[in-house]
C-alpha positions in Angstrom: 93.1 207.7 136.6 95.7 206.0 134.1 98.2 206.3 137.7 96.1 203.7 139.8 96.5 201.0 137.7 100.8 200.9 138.2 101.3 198.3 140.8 103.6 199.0 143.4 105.3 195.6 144.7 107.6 195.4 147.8 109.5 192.8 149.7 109.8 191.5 153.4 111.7 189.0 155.3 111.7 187.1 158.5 114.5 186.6 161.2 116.1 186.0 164.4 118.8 188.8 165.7 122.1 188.1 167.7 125.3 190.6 167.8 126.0 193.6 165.8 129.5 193.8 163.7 129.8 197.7 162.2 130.5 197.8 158.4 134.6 199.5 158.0 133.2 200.9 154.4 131.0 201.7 151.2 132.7 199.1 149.5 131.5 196.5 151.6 128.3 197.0 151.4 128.3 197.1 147.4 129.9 194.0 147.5 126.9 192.7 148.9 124.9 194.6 147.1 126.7 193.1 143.7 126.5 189.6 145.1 122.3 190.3 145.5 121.6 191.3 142.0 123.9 188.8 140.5 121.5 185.7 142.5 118.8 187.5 141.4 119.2 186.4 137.3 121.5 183.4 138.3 120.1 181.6 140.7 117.6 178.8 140.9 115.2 179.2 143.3 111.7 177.9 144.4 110.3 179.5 147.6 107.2 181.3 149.7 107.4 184.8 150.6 104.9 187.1 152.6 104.5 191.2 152.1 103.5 193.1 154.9 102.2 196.1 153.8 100.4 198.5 156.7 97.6 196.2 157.4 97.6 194.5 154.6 99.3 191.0 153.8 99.6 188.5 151.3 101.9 185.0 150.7 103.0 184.2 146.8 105.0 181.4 145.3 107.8 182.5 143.2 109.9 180.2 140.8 113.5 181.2 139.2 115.4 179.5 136.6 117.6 179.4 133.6 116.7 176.9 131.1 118.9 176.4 127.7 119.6 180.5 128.1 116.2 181.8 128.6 115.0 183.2 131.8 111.8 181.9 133.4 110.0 183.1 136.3 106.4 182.2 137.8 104.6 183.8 140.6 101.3 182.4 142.4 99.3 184.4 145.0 98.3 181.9 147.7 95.5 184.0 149.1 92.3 184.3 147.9 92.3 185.5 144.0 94.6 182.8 143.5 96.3 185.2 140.1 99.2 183.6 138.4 102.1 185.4 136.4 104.8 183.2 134.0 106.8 185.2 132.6 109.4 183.2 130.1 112.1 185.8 128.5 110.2 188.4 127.5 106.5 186.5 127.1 104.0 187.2 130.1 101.0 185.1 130.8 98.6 186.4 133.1 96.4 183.4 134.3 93.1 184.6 136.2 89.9 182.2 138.3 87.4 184.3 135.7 88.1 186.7 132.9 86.0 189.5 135.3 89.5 189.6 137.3 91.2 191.3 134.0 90.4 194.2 133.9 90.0 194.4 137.8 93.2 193.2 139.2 96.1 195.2 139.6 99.5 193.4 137.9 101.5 191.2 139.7 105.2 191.6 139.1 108.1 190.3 140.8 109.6 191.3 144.1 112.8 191.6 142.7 112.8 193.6 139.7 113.5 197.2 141.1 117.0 195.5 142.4 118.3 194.3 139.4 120.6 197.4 138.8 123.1 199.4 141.1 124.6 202.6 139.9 127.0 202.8 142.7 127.4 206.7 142.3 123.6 207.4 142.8 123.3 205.1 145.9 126.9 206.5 147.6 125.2 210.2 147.4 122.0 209.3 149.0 122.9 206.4 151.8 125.4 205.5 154.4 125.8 201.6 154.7 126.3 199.2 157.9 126.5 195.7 158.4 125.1 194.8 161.5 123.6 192.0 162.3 123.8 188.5 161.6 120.9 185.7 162.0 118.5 183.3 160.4 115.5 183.6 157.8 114.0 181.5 156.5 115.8 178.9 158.6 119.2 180.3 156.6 121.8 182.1 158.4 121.6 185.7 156.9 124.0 189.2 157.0 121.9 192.1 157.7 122.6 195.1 155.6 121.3 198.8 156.4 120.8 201.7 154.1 120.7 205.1 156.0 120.0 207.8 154.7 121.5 211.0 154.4 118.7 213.2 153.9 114.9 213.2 154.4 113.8 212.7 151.1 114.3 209.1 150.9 113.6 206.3 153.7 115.8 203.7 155.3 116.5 200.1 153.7 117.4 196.9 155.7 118.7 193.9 153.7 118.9 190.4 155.1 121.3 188.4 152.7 122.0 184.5 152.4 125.4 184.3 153.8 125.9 181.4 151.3 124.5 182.7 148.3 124.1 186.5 148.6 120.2 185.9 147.9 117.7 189.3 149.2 115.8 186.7 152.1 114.2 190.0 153.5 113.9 193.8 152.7 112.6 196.2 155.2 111.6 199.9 154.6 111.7 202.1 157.1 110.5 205.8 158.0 112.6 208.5 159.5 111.7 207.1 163.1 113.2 203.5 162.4 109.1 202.2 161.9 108.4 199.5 159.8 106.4 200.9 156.4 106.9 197.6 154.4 108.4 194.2 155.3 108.8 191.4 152.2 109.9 187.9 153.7 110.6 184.8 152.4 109.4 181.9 154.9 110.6 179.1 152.7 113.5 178.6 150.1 114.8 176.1 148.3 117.8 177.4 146.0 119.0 174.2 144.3 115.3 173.4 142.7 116.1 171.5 139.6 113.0 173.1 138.0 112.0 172.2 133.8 110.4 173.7 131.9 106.8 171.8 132.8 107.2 173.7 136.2 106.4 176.9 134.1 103.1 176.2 132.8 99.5 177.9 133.4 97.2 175.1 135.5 94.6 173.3 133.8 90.6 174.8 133.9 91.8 178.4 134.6 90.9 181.2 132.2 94.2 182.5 130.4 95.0 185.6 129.1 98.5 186.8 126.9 99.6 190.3 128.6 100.5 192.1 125.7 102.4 195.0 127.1 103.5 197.7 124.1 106.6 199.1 125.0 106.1 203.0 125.2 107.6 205.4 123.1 110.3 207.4 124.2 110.0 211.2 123.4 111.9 214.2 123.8 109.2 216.1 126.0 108.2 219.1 127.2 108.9 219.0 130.9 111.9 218.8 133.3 113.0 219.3 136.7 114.8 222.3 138.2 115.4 220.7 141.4 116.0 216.6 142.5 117.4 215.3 145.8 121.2 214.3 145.8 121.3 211.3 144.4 118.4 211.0 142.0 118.4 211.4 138.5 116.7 211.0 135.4 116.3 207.1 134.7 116.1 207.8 130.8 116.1 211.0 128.9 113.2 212.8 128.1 109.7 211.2 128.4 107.7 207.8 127.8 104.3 207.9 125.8 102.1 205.9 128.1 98.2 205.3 127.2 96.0 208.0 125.6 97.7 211.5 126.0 100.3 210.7 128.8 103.5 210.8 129.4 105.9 209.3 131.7 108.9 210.4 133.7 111.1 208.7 136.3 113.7 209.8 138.8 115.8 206.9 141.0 118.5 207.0 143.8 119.5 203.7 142.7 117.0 202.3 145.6 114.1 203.8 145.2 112.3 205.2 142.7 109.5 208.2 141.4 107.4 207.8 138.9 105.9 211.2 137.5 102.5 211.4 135.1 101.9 214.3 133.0 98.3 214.5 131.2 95.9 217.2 129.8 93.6 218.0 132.7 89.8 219.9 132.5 90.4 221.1 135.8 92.9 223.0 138.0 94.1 221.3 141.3 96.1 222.6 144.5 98.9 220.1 145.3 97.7 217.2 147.6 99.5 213.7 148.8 97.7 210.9 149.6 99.1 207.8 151.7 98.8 204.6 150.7 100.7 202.0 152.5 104.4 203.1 152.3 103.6 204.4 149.2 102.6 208.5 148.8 101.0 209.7 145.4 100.9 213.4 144.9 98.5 215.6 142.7 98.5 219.3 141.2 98.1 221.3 138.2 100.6 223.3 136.5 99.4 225.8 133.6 101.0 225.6 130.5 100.3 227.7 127.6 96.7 228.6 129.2 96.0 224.5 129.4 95.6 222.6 132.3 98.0 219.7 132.9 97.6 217.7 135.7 101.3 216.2 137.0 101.3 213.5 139.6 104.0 211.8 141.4 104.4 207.9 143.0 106.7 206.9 145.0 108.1 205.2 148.1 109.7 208.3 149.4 108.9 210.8 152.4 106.3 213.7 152.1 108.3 215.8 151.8 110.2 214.3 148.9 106.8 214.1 146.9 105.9 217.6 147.7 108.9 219.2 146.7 109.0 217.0 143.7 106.0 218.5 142.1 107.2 222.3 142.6 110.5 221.4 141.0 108.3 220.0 137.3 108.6 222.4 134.8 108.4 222.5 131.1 111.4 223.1 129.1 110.0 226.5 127.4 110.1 229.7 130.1 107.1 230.8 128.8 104.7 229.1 130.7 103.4 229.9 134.5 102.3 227.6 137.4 99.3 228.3 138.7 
């Protein structure tokens, strides 16, 4: 299925705790927020970061910088498969050990992308914010900010923050009993690299590949939603043309966001969610028009959230029926 090939990427963070200091107010907390995102395209930085995901865990180099006005970014898993990403404005290598990995691997993006824009508006309806406490990852002091929130369709956030620099050292998610689902961590960071240009090129006696990624087409669609949780909305109008015959919407908070498929099914399907990690990805059929369609949802969001999600997807004419 066209679904199991989106990655889904986290991040976690290591630290120790000492007293609590209560945020006063929203405005606090976006402030840090700001700070974050604005280190995130900025900054310099050169470091080693571990993702805890369930059982699961893997370390990856990650290297920031911007040279003569053009971004460039690499990333190098440490365990094992040993994949590479550079990415250099908007050219991505993909460097693999053999050309079998291609078309095998999931891609490797980033821990940072999903953070790189706040709508204030979306993330005041669905979280409450408190500073609390203050200590070191990484071997840097950190602020520790936490996303509650305010409703069960979304899960709780923790943000560890350079107190120098505003840099995201750790990100927790959390489930509606305060246990950890995801941790991303950085164990090492160096901020003031002085990285060239030479530090973003594919190693020697490795089989390379170009990613050439087609950006999809936007269309006007023929589906919607009657129903979304305060605070998420549409991230672009209408629908993207994905591969073959589907199409793609998403829905965001400003934190986290769903990813909905639509494509033309054979079969009918009752609605079933399936874990996997923090991450849930529900199924079911809706009938339009007499055809089949199957709809399926992705996201790092409650049960709930994902079930209610995929009775609220509708198409835009009322003259079709669910089945």
């Amino acid at each position: 299925m066209y679904v199991q090939k989106i990655a889904l990427v986290t991040l976690l963070l290591f630290g120790f705790f000492t007293q609590p200091s209560w945020a006063q107010s929203h405005s606090d907390g976006f402030a840090m927020m700001d700070r974050m995102i604005n280190a995130f395209s900025k900054l310099s930085y050169e470091g080693v970061f571990v993702r805890f995901n369930g059982a699961d865990m893997d370390s990856m180099q990650v290297r920031h910088s911007m040279i003569d006005g053009v971004e460039y970014e690499s990333l190098v898993d440490l365990d094992g498969s040993r994949i590479e990403v550079i990415r250099i404005g908007d050219s991505v290598i993909c460097v693999y050990p053999n050309i079998s990995f291609e078309n095998n691997t999931a891609p490797v993006s980033a821990p940072f992308q999903k953070f790189k824009e706040l709508n204030h508006e979306r993330v005041r309806q669905g979280y409450e914010f408190a500073i609390t406490d203050e200590g070191l990852v990484a071997g840097r002091k950190a602020q520790k900010l936490e996303l509650r929130p305010k409703d069960a369709y979304r899960f709780a956030h923790h943000f560890w923050l350079d107190i120098n620099t505003g840099f995201l050292l750790r990100h927790d998610t959390l489930d509606e009993s305060g246990n950890f689902l995801s941790k991303v961590q950085f164990t090492s960071l160096n901020t003031s690299p002085n990285l060239k240009k030479t530090d973003f090129v594919p190693r020697m006696g490795v089989y390379t590949e170009h990613v050439v990624r087609s950006t999809p087409k936007s269309v006007d669609g023929e589906w919607t939603f009657d129903w979304l949780p305060n605070g998420f909305s549409p991230v672009w109008d209408g629908e993207k043309q994905m591969e073959g015959k589907t199409s793609m919407m998403m829905i965001s908070d400003g934190i986290t966001s769903i990813s909905v498929f639509i494509e033309p099914a054979q079969t009918t399907k009752s609605l079933s969610v399936t874990k996997m990690g923090q991450t849930l990805a529900g199924e079911k059929t809706y009938m339009m028009n007499g055809v089949p369609y199957l709809l399926t949802a992705v996201g790092e969001v409650p049960d709930i959230t994902i079930r209610k999600l995929l009775s609220a997807i509708v198409p835009r004419k009322s003259d079709s029926s669910k089945s």
